[in-house]
LUMFISE-840241 format. One record per atom (N, C-alpha, C): residue number from 1; residue in one letter; x, z, y. Coordinates in steps of 0.05 Angstrom, whole numbers, plus 5000, padded with zeros to 4 digits. Example, Ala and Ser with C-alpha at 12.3 -4.5 7.8 and 13.67 -1.06 7.14 Angstrom:
2
<1 "a" <5264 5156 4886>>
<1 "a" <5246 5156 4910>>
<1 "a" <5264 5156 4934>>
<2 "s" <5257 5142 4955>>
<2 "s" <5273 5143 4979>>
<2 "s" <5258 5157 5001>>
This chain:
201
<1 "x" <5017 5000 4976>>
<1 "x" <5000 5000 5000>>
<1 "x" <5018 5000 5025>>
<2 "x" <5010 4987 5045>>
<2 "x" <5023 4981 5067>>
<2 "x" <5007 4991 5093>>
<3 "x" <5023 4990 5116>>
<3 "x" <5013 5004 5133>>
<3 "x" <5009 4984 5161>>
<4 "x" <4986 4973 5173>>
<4 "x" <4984 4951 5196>>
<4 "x" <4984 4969 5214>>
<5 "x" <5001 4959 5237>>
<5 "x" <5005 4965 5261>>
<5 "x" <4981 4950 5276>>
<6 "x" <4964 4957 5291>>
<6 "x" <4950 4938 5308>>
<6 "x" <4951 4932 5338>>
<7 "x" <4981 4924 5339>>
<7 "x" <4985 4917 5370>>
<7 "x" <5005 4891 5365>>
<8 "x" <5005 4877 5397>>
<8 "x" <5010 4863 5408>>
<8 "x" <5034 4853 5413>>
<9 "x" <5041 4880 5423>>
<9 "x" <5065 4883 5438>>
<9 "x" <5096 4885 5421>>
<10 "x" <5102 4871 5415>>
<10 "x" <5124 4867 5396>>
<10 "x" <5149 4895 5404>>
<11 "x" <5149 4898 5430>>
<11 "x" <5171 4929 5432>>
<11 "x" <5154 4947 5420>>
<12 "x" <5126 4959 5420>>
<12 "x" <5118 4976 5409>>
<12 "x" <5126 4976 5377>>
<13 "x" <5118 4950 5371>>
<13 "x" <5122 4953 5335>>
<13 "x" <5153 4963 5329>>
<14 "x" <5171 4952 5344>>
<14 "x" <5194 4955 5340>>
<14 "x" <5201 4988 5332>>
<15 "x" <5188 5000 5359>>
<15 "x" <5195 5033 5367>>
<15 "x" <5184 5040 5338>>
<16 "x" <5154 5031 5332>>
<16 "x" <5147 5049 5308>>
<16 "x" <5151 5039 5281>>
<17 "x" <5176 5020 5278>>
<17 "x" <5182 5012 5246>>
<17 "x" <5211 5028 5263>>
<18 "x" <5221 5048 5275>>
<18 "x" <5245 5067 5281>>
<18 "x" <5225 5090 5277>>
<19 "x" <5211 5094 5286>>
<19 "x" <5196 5120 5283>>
<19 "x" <5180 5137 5251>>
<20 "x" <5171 5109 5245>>
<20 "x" <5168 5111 5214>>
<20 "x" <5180 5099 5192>>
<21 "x" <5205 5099 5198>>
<21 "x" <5227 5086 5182>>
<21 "x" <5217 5084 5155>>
<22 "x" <5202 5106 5138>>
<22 "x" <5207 5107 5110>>
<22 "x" <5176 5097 5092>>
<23 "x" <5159 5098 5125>>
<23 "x" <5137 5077 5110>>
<23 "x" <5141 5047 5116>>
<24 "x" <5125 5037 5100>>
<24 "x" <5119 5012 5102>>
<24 "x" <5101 4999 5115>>
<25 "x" <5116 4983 5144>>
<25 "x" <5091 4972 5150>>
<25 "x" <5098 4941 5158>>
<26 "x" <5071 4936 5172>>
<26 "x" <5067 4900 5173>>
<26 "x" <5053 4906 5206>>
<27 "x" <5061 4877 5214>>
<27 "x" <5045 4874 5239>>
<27 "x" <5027 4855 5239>>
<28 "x" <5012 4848 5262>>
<28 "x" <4985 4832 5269>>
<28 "x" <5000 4795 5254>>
<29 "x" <5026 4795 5266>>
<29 "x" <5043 4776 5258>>
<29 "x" <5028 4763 5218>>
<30 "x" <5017 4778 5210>>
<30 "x" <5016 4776 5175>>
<30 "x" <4981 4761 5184>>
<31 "x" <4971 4768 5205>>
<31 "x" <4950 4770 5206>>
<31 "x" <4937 4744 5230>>
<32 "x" <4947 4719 5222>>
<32 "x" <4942 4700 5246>>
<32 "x" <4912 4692 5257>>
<33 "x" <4898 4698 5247>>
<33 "x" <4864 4704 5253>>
<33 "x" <4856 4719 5260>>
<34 "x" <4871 4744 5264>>
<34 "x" <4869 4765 5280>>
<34 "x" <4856 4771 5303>>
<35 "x" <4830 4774 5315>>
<35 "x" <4826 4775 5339>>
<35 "x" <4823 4807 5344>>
<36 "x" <4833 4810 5371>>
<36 "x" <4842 4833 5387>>
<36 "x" <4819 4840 5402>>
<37 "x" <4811 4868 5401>>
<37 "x" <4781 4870 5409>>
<37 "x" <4794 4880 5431>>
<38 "x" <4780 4871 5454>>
<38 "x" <4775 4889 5484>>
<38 "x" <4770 4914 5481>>
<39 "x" <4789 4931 5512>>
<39 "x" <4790 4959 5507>>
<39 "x" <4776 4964 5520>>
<40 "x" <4745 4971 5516>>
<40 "x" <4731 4966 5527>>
<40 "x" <4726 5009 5542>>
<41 "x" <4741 5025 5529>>
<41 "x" <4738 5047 5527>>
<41 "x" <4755 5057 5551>>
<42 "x" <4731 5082 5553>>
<42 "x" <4743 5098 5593>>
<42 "x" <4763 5124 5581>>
<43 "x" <4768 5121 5552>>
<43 "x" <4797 5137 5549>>
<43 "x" <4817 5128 5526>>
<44 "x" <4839 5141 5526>>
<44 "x" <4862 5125 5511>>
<44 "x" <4857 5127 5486>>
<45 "x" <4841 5153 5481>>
<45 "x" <4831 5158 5452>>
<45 "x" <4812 5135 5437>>
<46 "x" <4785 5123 5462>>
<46 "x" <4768 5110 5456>>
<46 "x" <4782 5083 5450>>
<47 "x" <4801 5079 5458>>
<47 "x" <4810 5056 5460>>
<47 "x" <4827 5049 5437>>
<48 "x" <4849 5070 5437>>
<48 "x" <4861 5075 5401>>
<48 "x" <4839 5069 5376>>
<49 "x" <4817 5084 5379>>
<49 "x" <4795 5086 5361>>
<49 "x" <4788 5051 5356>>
<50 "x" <4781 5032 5370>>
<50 "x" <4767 5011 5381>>
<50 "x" <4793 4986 5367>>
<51 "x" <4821 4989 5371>>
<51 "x" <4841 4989 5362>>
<51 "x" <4839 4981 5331>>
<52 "x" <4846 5006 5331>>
<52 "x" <4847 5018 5293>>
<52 "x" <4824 5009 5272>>
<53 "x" <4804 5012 5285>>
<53 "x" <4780 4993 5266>>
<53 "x" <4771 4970 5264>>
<54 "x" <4779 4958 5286>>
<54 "x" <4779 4929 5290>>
<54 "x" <4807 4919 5264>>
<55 "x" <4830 4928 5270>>
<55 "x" <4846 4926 5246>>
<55 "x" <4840 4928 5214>>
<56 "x" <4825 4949 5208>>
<56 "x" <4822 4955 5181>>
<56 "x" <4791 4936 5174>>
<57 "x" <4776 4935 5200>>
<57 "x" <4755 4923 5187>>
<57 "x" <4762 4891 5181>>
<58 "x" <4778 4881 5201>>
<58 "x" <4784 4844 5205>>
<58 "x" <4809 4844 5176>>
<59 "x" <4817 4865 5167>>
<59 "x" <4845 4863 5154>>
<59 "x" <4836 4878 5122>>
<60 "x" <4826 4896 5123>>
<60 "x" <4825 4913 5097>>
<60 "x" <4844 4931 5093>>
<61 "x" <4864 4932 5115>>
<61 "x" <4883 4938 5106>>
<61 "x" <4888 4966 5123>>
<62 "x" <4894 4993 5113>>
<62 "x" <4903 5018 5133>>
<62 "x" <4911 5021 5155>>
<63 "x" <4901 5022 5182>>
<63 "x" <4909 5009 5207>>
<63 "x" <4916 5029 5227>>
<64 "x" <4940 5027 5238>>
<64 "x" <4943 5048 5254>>
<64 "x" <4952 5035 5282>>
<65 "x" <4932 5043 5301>>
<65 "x" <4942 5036 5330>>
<65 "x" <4945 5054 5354>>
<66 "x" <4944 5047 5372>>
<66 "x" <4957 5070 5400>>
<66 "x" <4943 5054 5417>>
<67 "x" <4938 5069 5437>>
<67 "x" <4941 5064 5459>>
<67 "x" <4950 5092 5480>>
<68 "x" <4969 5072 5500>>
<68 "x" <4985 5089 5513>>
<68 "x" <4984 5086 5553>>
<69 "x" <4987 5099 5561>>
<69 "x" <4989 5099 5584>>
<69 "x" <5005 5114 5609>>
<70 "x" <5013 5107 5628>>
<70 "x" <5017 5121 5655>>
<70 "x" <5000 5136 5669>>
<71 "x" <4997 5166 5674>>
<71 "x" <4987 5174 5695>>
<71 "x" <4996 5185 5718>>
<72 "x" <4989 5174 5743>>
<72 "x" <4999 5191 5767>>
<72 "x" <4984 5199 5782>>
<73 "x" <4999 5228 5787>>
<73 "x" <4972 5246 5795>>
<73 "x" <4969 5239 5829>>
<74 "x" <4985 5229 5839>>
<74 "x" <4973 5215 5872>>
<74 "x" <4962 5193 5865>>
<75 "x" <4953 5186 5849>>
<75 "x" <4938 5158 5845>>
<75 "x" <4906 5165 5833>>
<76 "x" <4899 5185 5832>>
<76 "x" <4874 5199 5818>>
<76 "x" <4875 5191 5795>>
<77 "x" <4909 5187 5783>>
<77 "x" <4909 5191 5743>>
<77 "x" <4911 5157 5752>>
<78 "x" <4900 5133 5763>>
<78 "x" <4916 5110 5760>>
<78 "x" <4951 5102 5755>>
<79 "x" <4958 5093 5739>>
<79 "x" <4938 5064 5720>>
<79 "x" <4917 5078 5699>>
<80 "x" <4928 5091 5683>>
<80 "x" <4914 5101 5659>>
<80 "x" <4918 5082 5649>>
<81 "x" <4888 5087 5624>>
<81 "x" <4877 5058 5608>>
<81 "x" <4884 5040 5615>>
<82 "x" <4891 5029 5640>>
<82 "x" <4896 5002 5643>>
<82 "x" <4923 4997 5661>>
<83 "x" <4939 5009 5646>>
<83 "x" <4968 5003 5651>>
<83 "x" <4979 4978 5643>>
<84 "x" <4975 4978 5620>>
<84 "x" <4986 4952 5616>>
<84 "x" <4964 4919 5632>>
<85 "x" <4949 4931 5642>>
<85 "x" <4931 4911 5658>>
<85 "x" <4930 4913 5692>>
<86 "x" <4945 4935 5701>>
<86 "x" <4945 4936 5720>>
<86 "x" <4938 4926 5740>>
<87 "x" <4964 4897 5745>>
<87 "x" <4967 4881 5757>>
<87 "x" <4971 4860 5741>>
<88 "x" <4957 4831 5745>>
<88 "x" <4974 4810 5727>>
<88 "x" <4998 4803 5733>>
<89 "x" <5005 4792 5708>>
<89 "x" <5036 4783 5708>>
<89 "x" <5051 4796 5688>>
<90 "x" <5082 4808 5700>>
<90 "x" <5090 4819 5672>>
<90 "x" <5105 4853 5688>>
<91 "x" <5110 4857 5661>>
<91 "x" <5117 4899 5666>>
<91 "x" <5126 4901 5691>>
<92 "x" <5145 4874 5699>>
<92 "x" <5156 4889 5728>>
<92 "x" <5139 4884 5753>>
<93 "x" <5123 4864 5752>>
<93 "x" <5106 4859 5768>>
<93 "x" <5084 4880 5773>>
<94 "x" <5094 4898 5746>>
<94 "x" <5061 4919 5747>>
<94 "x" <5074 4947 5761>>
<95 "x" <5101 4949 5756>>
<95 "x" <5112 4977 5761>>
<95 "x" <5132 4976 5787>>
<96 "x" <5127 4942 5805>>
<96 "x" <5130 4950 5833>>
<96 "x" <5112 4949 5848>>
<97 "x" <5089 4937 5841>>
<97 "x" <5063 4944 5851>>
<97 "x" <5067 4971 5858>>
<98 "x" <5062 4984 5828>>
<98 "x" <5063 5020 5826>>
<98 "x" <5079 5023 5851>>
<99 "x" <5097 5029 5846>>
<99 "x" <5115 5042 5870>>
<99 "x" <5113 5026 5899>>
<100 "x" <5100 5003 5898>>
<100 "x" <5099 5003 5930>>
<100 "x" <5072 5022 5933>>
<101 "x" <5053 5023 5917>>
<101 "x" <5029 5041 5920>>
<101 "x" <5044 5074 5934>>
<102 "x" <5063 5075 5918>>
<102 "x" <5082 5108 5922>>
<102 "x" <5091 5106 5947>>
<103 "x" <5092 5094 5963>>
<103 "x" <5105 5087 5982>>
<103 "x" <5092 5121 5998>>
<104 "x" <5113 5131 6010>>
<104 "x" <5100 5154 6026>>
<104 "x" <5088 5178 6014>>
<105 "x" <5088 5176 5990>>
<105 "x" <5081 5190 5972>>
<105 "x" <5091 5218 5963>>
<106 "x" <5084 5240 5966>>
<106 "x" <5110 5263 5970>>
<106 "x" <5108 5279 5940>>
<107 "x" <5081 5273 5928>>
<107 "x" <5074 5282 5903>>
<107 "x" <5078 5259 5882>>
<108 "x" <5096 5267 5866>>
<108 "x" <5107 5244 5852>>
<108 "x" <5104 5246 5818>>
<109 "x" <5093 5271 5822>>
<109 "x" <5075 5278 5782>>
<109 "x" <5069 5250 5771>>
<110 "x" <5081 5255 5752>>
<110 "x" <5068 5232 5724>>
<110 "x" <5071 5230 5696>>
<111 "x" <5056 5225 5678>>
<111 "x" <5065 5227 5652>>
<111 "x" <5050 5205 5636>>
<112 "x" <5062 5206 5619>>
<112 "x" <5062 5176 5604>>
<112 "x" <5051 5195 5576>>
<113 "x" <5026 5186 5569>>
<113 "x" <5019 5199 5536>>
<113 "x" <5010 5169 5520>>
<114 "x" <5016 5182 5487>>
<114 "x" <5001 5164 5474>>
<114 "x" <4976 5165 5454>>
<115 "x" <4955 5156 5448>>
<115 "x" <4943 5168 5425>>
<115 "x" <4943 5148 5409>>
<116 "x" <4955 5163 5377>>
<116 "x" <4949 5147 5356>>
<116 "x" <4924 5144 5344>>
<117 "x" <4917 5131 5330>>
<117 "x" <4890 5135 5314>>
<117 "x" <4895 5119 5282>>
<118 "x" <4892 5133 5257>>
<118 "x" <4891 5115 5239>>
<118 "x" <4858 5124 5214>>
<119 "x" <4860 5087 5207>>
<119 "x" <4829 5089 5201>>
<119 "x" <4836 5062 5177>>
<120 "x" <4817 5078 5150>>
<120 "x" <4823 5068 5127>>
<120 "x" <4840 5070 5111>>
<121 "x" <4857 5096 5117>>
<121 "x" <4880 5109 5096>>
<121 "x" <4869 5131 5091>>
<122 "x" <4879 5137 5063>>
<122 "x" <4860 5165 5053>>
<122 "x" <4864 5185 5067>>
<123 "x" <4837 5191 5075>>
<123 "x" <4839 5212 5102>>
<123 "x" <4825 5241 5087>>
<124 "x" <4821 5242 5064>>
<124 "x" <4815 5271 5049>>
<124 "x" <4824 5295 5055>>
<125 "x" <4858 5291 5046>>
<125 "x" <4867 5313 5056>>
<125 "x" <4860 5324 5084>>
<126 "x" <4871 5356 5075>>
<126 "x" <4874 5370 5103>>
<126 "x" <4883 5359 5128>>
<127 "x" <4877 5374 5154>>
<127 "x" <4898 5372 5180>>
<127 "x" <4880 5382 5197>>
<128 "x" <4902 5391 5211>>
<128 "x" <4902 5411 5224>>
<128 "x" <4916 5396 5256>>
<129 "x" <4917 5413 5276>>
<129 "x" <4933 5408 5300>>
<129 "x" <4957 5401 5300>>
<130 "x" <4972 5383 5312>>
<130 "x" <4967 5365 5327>>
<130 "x" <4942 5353 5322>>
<131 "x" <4943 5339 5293>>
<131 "x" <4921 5318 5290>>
<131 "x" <4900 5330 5278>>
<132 "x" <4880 5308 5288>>
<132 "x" <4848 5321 5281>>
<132 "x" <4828 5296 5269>>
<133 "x" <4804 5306 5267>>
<133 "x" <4791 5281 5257>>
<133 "x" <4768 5274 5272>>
<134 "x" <4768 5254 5272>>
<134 "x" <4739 5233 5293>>
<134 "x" <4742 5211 5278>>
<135 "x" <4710 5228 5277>>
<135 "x" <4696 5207 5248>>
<135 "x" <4712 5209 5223>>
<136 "x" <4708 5183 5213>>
<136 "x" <4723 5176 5186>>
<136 "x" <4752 5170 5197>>
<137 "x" <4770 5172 5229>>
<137 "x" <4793 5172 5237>>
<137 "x" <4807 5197 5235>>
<138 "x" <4842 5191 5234>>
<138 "x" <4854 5209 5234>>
<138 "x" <4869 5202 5270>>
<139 "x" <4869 5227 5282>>
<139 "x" <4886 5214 5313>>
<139 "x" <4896 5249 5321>>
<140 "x" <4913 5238 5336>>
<140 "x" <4939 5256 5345>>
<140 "x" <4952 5244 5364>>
<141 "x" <4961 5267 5394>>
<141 "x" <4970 5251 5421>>
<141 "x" <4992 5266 5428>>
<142 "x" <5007 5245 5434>>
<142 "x" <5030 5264 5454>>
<142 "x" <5037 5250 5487>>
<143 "x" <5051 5268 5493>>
<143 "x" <5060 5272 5527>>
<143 "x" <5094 5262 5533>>
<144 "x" <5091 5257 5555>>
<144 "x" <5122 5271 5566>>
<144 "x" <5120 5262 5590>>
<145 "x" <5118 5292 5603>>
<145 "x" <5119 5304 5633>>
<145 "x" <5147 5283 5647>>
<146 "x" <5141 5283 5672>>
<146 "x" <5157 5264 5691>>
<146 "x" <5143 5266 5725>>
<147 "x" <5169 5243 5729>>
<147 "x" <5148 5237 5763>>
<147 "x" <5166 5209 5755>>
<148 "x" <5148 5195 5784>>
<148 "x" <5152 5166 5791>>
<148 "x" <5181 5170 5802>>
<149 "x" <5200 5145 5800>>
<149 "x" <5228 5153 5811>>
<149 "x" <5223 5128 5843>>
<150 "x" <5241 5138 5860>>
<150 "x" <5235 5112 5885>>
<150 "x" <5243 5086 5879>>
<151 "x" <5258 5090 5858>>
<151 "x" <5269 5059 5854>>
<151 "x" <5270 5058 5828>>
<152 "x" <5261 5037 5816>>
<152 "x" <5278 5028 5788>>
<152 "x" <5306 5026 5779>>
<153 "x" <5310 5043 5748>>
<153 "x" <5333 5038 5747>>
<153 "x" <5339 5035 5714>>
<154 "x" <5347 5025 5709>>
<154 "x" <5358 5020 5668>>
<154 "x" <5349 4998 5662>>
<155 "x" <5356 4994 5637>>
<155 "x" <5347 4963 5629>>
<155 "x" <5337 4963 5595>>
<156 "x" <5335 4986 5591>>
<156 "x" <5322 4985 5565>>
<156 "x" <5289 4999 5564>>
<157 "x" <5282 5005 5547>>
<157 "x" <5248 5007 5544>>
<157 "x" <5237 4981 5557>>
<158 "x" <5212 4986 5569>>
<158 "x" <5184 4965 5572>>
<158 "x" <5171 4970 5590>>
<159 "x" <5148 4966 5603>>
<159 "x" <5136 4972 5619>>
<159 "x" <5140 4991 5640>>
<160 "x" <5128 5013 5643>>
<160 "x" <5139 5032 5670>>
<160 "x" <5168 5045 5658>>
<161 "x" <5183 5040 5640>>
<161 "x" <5198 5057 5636>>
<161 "x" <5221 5056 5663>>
<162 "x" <5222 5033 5671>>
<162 "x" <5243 5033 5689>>
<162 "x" <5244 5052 5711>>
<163 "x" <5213 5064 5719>>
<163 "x" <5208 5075 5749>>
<163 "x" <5198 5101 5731>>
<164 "x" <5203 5112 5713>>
<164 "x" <5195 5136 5698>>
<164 "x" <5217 5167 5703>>
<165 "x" <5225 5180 5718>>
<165 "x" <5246 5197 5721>>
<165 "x" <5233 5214 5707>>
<166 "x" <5252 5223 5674>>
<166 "x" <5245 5250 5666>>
<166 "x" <5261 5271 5677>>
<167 "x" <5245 5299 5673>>
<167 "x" <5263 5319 5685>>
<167 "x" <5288 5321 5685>>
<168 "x" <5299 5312 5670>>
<168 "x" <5333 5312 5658>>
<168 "x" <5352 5294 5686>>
<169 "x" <5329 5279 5703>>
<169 "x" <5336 5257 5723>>
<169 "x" <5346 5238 5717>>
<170 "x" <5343 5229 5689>>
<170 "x" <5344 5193 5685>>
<170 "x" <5315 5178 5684>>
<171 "x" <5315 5152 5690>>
<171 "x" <5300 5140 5690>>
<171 "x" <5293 5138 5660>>
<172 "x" <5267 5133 5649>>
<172 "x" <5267 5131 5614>>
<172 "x" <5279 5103 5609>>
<173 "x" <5284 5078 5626>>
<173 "x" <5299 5059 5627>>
<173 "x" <5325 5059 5615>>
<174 "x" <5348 5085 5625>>
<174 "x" <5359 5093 5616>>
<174 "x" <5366 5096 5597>>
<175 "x" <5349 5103 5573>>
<175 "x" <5360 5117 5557>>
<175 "x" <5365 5098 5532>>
<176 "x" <5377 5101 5512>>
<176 "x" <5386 5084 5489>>
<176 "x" <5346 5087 5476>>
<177 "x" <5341 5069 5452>>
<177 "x" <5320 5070 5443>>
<177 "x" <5327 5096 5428>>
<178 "x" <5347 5109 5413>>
<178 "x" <5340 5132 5391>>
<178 "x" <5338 5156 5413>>
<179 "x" <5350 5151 5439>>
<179 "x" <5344 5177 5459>>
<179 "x" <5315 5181 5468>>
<180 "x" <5307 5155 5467>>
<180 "x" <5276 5150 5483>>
<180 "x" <5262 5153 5460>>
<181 "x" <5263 5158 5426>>
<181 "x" <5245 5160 5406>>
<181 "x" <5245 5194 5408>>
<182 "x" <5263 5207 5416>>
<182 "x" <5273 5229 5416>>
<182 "x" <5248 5247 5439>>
<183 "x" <5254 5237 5464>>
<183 "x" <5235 5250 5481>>
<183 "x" <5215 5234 5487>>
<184 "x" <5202 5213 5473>>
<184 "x" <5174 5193 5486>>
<184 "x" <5155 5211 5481>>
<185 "x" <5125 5195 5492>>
<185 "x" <5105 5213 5497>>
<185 "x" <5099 5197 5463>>
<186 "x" <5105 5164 5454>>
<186 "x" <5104 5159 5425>>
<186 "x" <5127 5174 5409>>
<187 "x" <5139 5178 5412>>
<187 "x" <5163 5193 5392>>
<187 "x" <5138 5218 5391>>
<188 "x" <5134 5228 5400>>
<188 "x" <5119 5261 5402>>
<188 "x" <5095 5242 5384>>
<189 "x" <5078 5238 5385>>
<189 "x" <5060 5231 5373>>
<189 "x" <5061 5224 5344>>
<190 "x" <5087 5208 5352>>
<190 "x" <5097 5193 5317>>
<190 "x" <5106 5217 5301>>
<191 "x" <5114 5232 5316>>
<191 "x" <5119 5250 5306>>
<191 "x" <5107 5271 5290>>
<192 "x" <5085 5279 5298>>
<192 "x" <5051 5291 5291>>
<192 "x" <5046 5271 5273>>
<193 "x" <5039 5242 5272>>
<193 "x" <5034 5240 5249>>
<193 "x" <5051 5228 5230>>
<194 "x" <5070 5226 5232>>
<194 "x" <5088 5223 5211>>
<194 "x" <5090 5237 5178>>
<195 "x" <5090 5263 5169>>
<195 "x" <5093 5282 5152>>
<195 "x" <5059 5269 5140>>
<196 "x" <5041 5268 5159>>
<196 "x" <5015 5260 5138>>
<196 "x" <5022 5241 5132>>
<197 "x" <5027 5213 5148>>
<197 "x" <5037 5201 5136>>
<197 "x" <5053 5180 5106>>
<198 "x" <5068 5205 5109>>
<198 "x" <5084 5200 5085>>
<198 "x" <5069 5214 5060>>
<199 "x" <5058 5231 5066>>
<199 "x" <5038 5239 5033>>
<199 "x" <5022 5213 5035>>
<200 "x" <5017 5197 5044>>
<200 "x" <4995 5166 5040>>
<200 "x" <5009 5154 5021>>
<201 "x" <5037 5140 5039>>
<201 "x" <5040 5115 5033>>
<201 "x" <5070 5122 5015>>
């Protein structure tokens, strides 16, 4: 038994065939008929959920997806949900938008969470916190606290990582990928569900 990722975004799959090294999985890539349901949901959870079943129902196959986002708290929690939609175009076009938005900005809180959701793996067993259950889903979220930095700086990660200052004062741009699996708001998540995980597959 194998494990479908149901995203898009080819850096995500990457992060989580490092994150779940010892399972097995496949991407949408296996799946060229694949259609990608609209996120149509007003939270990251609803949207993971919307994700994950759309996968296992179009596929058959145990589906595990995310959805993740930016919040900043001078922005009333914008982008959120729709970070990666922000602005059209591409990550950098979306994360100087952001920061010209910051412009003047003296409160610079932000954090980047993810929620997983998986749906159609034997979800019998127990669990407990982190992860919980909705519905016939298994889902579990993580964080990592930050602020917006004034300028972009690094050249690795994806999307806002470049304008992301964690407390430590690097940009998450910065960091090598096993540093950024280490403190992401997905490393934390993958993390939670990892150990169930591995009793599956």
């Amino acid at each position: 038994m194998k494990l479908l990722i149901a995203t898009q975004n080819q850096h995500k799959l990457e992060e989580f065939r490092r994150l779940f090294a010892t399972v097995p999985l496949i991407g949408l890539d296996q799946f060229p008929r694949f259609i990608m349901p609209e996120e149509t949901g007003e939270t990251f959870q609803e949207n993971a959920l919307i994700k994950a079943q759309a996968g296992f129902d179009q596929t058959g196959v145990p589906t595990l997806a995310d959805d993740s986002g930016l919040v900043v708290e001078a922005l009333n929690g914008r982008p959120g949900v729709h970070s990666a939609r922000y602005v059209e175009g591409t990550d950098k076009d979306r994360y100087l938008a952001l920061l010209q938005e910051m412009v003047g900005q003296s409160n610079r809180g932000a954090f980047f969470t993810t929620v997983l959701a998986l749906v159609g793996a034997e979800t019998s067993k127990p669990v407990a916190q982190p992860l919980k259950r909705v519905g016939h889903a298994i889902v579990t979220q993580g964080y990592v606290h930050g602020a917006i930095a004034d300028t972009a700086a690094g050249v690795n990660g994806f999307g806002y990582d470049p304008i992301f200052r964690l407390p430590s004062g690097e940009n998450m741009a910065e960091l090598s990928p096993e540093e950024k699996m280490r403190c992401s708001h997905r490393g934390e998540a993958a993390g939670f569900m990892a150990p169930f995980l591995r009793k599956i597959f």
